[in-house]
N, C-alpha and C positions, 0 to 999 in steps of 0.2 A: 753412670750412676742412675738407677730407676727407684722410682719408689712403687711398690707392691702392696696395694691393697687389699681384704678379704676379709670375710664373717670369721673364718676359721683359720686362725695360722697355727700350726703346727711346729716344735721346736726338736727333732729327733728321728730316727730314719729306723728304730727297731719294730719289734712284736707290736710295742705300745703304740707308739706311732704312725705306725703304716695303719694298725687296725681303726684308731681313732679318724686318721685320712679316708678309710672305708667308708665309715659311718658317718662321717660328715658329708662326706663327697652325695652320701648316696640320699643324704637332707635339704642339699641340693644347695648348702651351704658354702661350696665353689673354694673350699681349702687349699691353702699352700703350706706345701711342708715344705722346712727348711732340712736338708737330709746330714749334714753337718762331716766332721773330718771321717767319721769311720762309716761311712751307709751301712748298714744294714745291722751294726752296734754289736754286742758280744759275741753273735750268734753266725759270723761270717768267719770268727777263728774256732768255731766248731766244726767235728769234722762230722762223727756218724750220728745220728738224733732218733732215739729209738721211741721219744716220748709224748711227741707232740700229735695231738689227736686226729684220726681223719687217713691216716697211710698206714698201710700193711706192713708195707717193707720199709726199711731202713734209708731214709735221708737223708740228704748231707747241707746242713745249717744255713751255708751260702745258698746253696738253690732255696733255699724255702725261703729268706728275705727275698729274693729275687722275684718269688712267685708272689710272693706279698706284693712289692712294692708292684709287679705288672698291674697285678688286681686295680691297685690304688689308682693308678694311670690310667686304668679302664674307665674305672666310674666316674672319670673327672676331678682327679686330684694334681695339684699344679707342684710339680716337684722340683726343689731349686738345688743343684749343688753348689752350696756355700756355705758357711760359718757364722753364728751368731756370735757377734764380740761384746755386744753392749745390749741394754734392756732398758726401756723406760714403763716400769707399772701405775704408775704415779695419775696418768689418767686414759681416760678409754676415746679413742681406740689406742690398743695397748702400740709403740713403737720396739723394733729390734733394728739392729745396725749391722749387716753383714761385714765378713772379711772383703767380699768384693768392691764394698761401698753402697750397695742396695741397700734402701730402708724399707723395713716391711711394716704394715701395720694392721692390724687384728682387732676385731670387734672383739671375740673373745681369744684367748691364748691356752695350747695347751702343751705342758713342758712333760717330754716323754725322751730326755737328755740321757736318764742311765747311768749305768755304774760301770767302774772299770777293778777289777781283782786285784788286791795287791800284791805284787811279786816281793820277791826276798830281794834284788836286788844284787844279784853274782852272776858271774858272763856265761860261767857252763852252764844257768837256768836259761839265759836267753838262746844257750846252743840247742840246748835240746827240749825248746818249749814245741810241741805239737808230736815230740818223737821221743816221750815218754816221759814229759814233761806235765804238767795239767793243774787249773786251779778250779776243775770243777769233775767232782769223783762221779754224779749222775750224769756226764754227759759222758766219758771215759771211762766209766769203772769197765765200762763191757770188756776192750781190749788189752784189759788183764787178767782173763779165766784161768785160772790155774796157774798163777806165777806168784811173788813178792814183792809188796809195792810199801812205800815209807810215806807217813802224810805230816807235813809241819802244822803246831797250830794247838791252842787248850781252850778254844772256846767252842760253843754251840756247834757252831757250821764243824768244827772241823772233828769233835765227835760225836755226829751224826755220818760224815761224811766218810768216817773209819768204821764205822758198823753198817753202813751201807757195803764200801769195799768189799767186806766178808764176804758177801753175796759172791763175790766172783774172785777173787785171790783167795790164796791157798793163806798166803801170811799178812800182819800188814802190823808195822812198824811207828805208833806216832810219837815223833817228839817233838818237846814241850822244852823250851827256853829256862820256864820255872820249875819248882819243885811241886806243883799242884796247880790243877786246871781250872780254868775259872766257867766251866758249862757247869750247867744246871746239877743240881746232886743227881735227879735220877738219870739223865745221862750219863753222866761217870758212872752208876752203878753199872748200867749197862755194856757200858763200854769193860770197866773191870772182870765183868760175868764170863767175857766172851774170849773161849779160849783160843780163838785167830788173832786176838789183838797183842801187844806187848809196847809198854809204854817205856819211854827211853826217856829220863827227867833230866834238866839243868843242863840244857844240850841245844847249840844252834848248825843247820846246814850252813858246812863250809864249802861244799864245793857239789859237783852230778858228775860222774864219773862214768865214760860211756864209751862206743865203739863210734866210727865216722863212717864207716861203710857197709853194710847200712847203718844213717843212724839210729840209734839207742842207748839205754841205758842199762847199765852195769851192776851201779853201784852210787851209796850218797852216802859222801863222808862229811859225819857231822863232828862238833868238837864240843868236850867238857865248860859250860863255861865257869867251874870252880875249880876245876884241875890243868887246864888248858890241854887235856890229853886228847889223841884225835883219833876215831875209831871208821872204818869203812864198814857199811852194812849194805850185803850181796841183795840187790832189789832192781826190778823190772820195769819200774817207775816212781817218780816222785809226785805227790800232790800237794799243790801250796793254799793254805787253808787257813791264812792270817787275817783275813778281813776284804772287805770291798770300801773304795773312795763313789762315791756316788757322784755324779758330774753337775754341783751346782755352784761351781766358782762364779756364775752369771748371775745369781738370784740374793746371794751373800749381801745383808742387809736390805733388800727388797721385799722379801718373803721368810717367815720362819724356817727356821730349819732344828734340828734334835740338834744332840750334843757329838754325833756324828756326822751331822751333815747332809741328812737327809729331809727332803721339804714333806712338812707336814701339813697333811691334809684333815677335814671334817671326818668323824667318824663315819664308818659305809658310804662313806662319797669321796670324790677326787679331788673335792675344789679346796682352794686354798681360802686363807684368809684373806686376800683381795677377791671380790664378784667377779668373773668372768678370767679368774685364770686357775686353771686345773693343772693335775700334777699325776702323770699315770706309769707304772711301770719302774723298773728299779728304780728312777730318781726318787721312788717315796717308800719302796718296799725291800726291805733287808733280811724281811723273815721265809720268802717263798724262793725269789731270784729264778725263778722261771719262764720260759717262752711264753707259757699258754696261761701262765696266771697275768704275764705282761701282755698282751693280747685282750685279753676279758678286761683289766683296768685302762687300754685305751679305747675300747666299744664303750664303756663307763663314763669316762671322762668328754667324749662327744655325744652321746645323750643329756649329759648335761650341759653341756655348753649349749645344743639346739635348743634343749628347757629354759635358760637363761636369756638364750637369744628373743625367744617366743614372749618369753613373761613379759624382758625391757620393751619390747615393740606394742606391747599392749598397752603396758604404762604409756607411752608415748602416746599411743591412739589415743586413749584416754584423757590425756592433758590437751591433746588437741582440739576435744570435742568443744 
């Protein structure tokens, strides 16, 4: 067991994370990020990334944390593979408890923890997640140009996510559980307008239905759920489009959080309602859920943490005089 000291601890291994590891590192404020169970966080089970700024050609999600996290390690970022299990915010320097048994402690703290997509929960999604499988239509919609794809889901994300699809499938299929969506009116209109779309009501996936060699998909049989009748509809892939759990099981009664569960932060800034701990990247954001938007709020979140740092240190001088 060591205990781990540092201006800047870091709590997260994505976009948000690594980027704010940059910007501290590069403050000279000698960071450790804690890289946690999945490194490099949503963006390692992505495969092609046509959107993130700065490359011509098309890359593939794992390399680009990879090139992240090298960066981080370049400019003197101290990276731990382990797990944060416990948190103490209660006073500064803030303490966390790894799974190893290391205790780290942080002048300031910045939670860049993430969100994870929620899946429906049946074994063919987990057969054929990555091979036609997807719960993100802007990182996949590409490798369905001209085919039929079905998307679950009647909120925002998920009819957004079906008039995006258009872009590049020929058809595209969403059903909805209920008899009526619950996204915004003018998204529904839009989604209504649009003659690719067709909406399947009072209907849950029962199963993906697909070939094993190669893998793909077939076909997604869903079922009535006022008739219990079960209908297969001929599709190229499924998108699951029911929501995201954001990962702050750690912060639950420490720090606020909405009524989903995301920690909320100051308005245009990242920091929380304790001083000196920030909050960047999907763990606070449910409306963008991007690389490059998670990215820009962890460069956010360690300029303010060095602004924080700089001010208390003044105070300090100051009371010393």
């Amino acid at each position: 067991m060591a205990e781990i000291r540092t201006k800047a601890l870091i709590i997260g291994s994505g976009p948000a994370g690594y980027t704010a590891a940059i910007y501290t590192a590069r403050a000279n404020l000698k960071p450790v990020l804690v890289q946690g169970i999945q490194p490099g966080g949503q963006m390692t089970i992505t495969t092609d990334v046509e959107n993130y700024p700065g490359f011509a050609d098309v890359i593939q999600g794992p390399w680009l944390m990879e090139q992240m996290q090298k960066q981080a390690e370049h400019v003197g970022t101290q990276l731990k593979f382990d797990t944060i299990t416990e948190v103490d915010l209660s006073r500064r320097p803030f303490r966390a408890v790894g799974d190893s048994g290391d205790i780290y402690y942080g002048d300031t703290l910045i939670i860049a923890t993430g969100a994870q997509a929620k899946w429906l929960g049946i074994p063919s999604e987990q057969k054929f997640r990555g091979f036609g499988v997807s719960a993100c239509a802007t990182c996949d919609g590409f490798f369905f140009r001209e085919k039929e794809v079905v998307i679950v889901g009647g909120g925002n994300t998920a009819v957004e996510e079906a008039i995006y699809l258009t872009n590049h499938a020929t058809k595209v299929t969403l059903v909805h559980r209920r008899d009526h969506l619950r996204a915004e009116k003018i998204m529904q209109e839009r989604l209504f307008r649009n003659p690719k779309i067709k909406v399947v009501w009072d209907s849950t996936v029962e199963e993906v239905l697909g070939s094993g060699e190669p893998a793909g998909v077939t076909a997604v049989r869903i079922k009535n759920v006022k008739t219990g009748a079960s209908t297969d509809i001929p599709a190229d892939g499924l998108f699951v489009a029911i929501g995201h759990t954001p990962s702050t099981e750690l912060f639950k009664g420490k720090l606020p959080l909405d009524a989903e569960g995301y920690l909320l932060t100051k308005p245009d800034s990242t920091a929380t309602e304790i001083p000196g701990v920030f909050a960047a990247g999907d763990v606070k954001d449910k409306v963008f859920r991007q690389a490059v938007t998670a990215a820009g709020m962890g460069c956010m979140a360690a300029l303010e943490a060095e602004r924080f740092l700089a001010a208390h240190e003044h105070e300090e001088a100051r009371a010393a005089e």
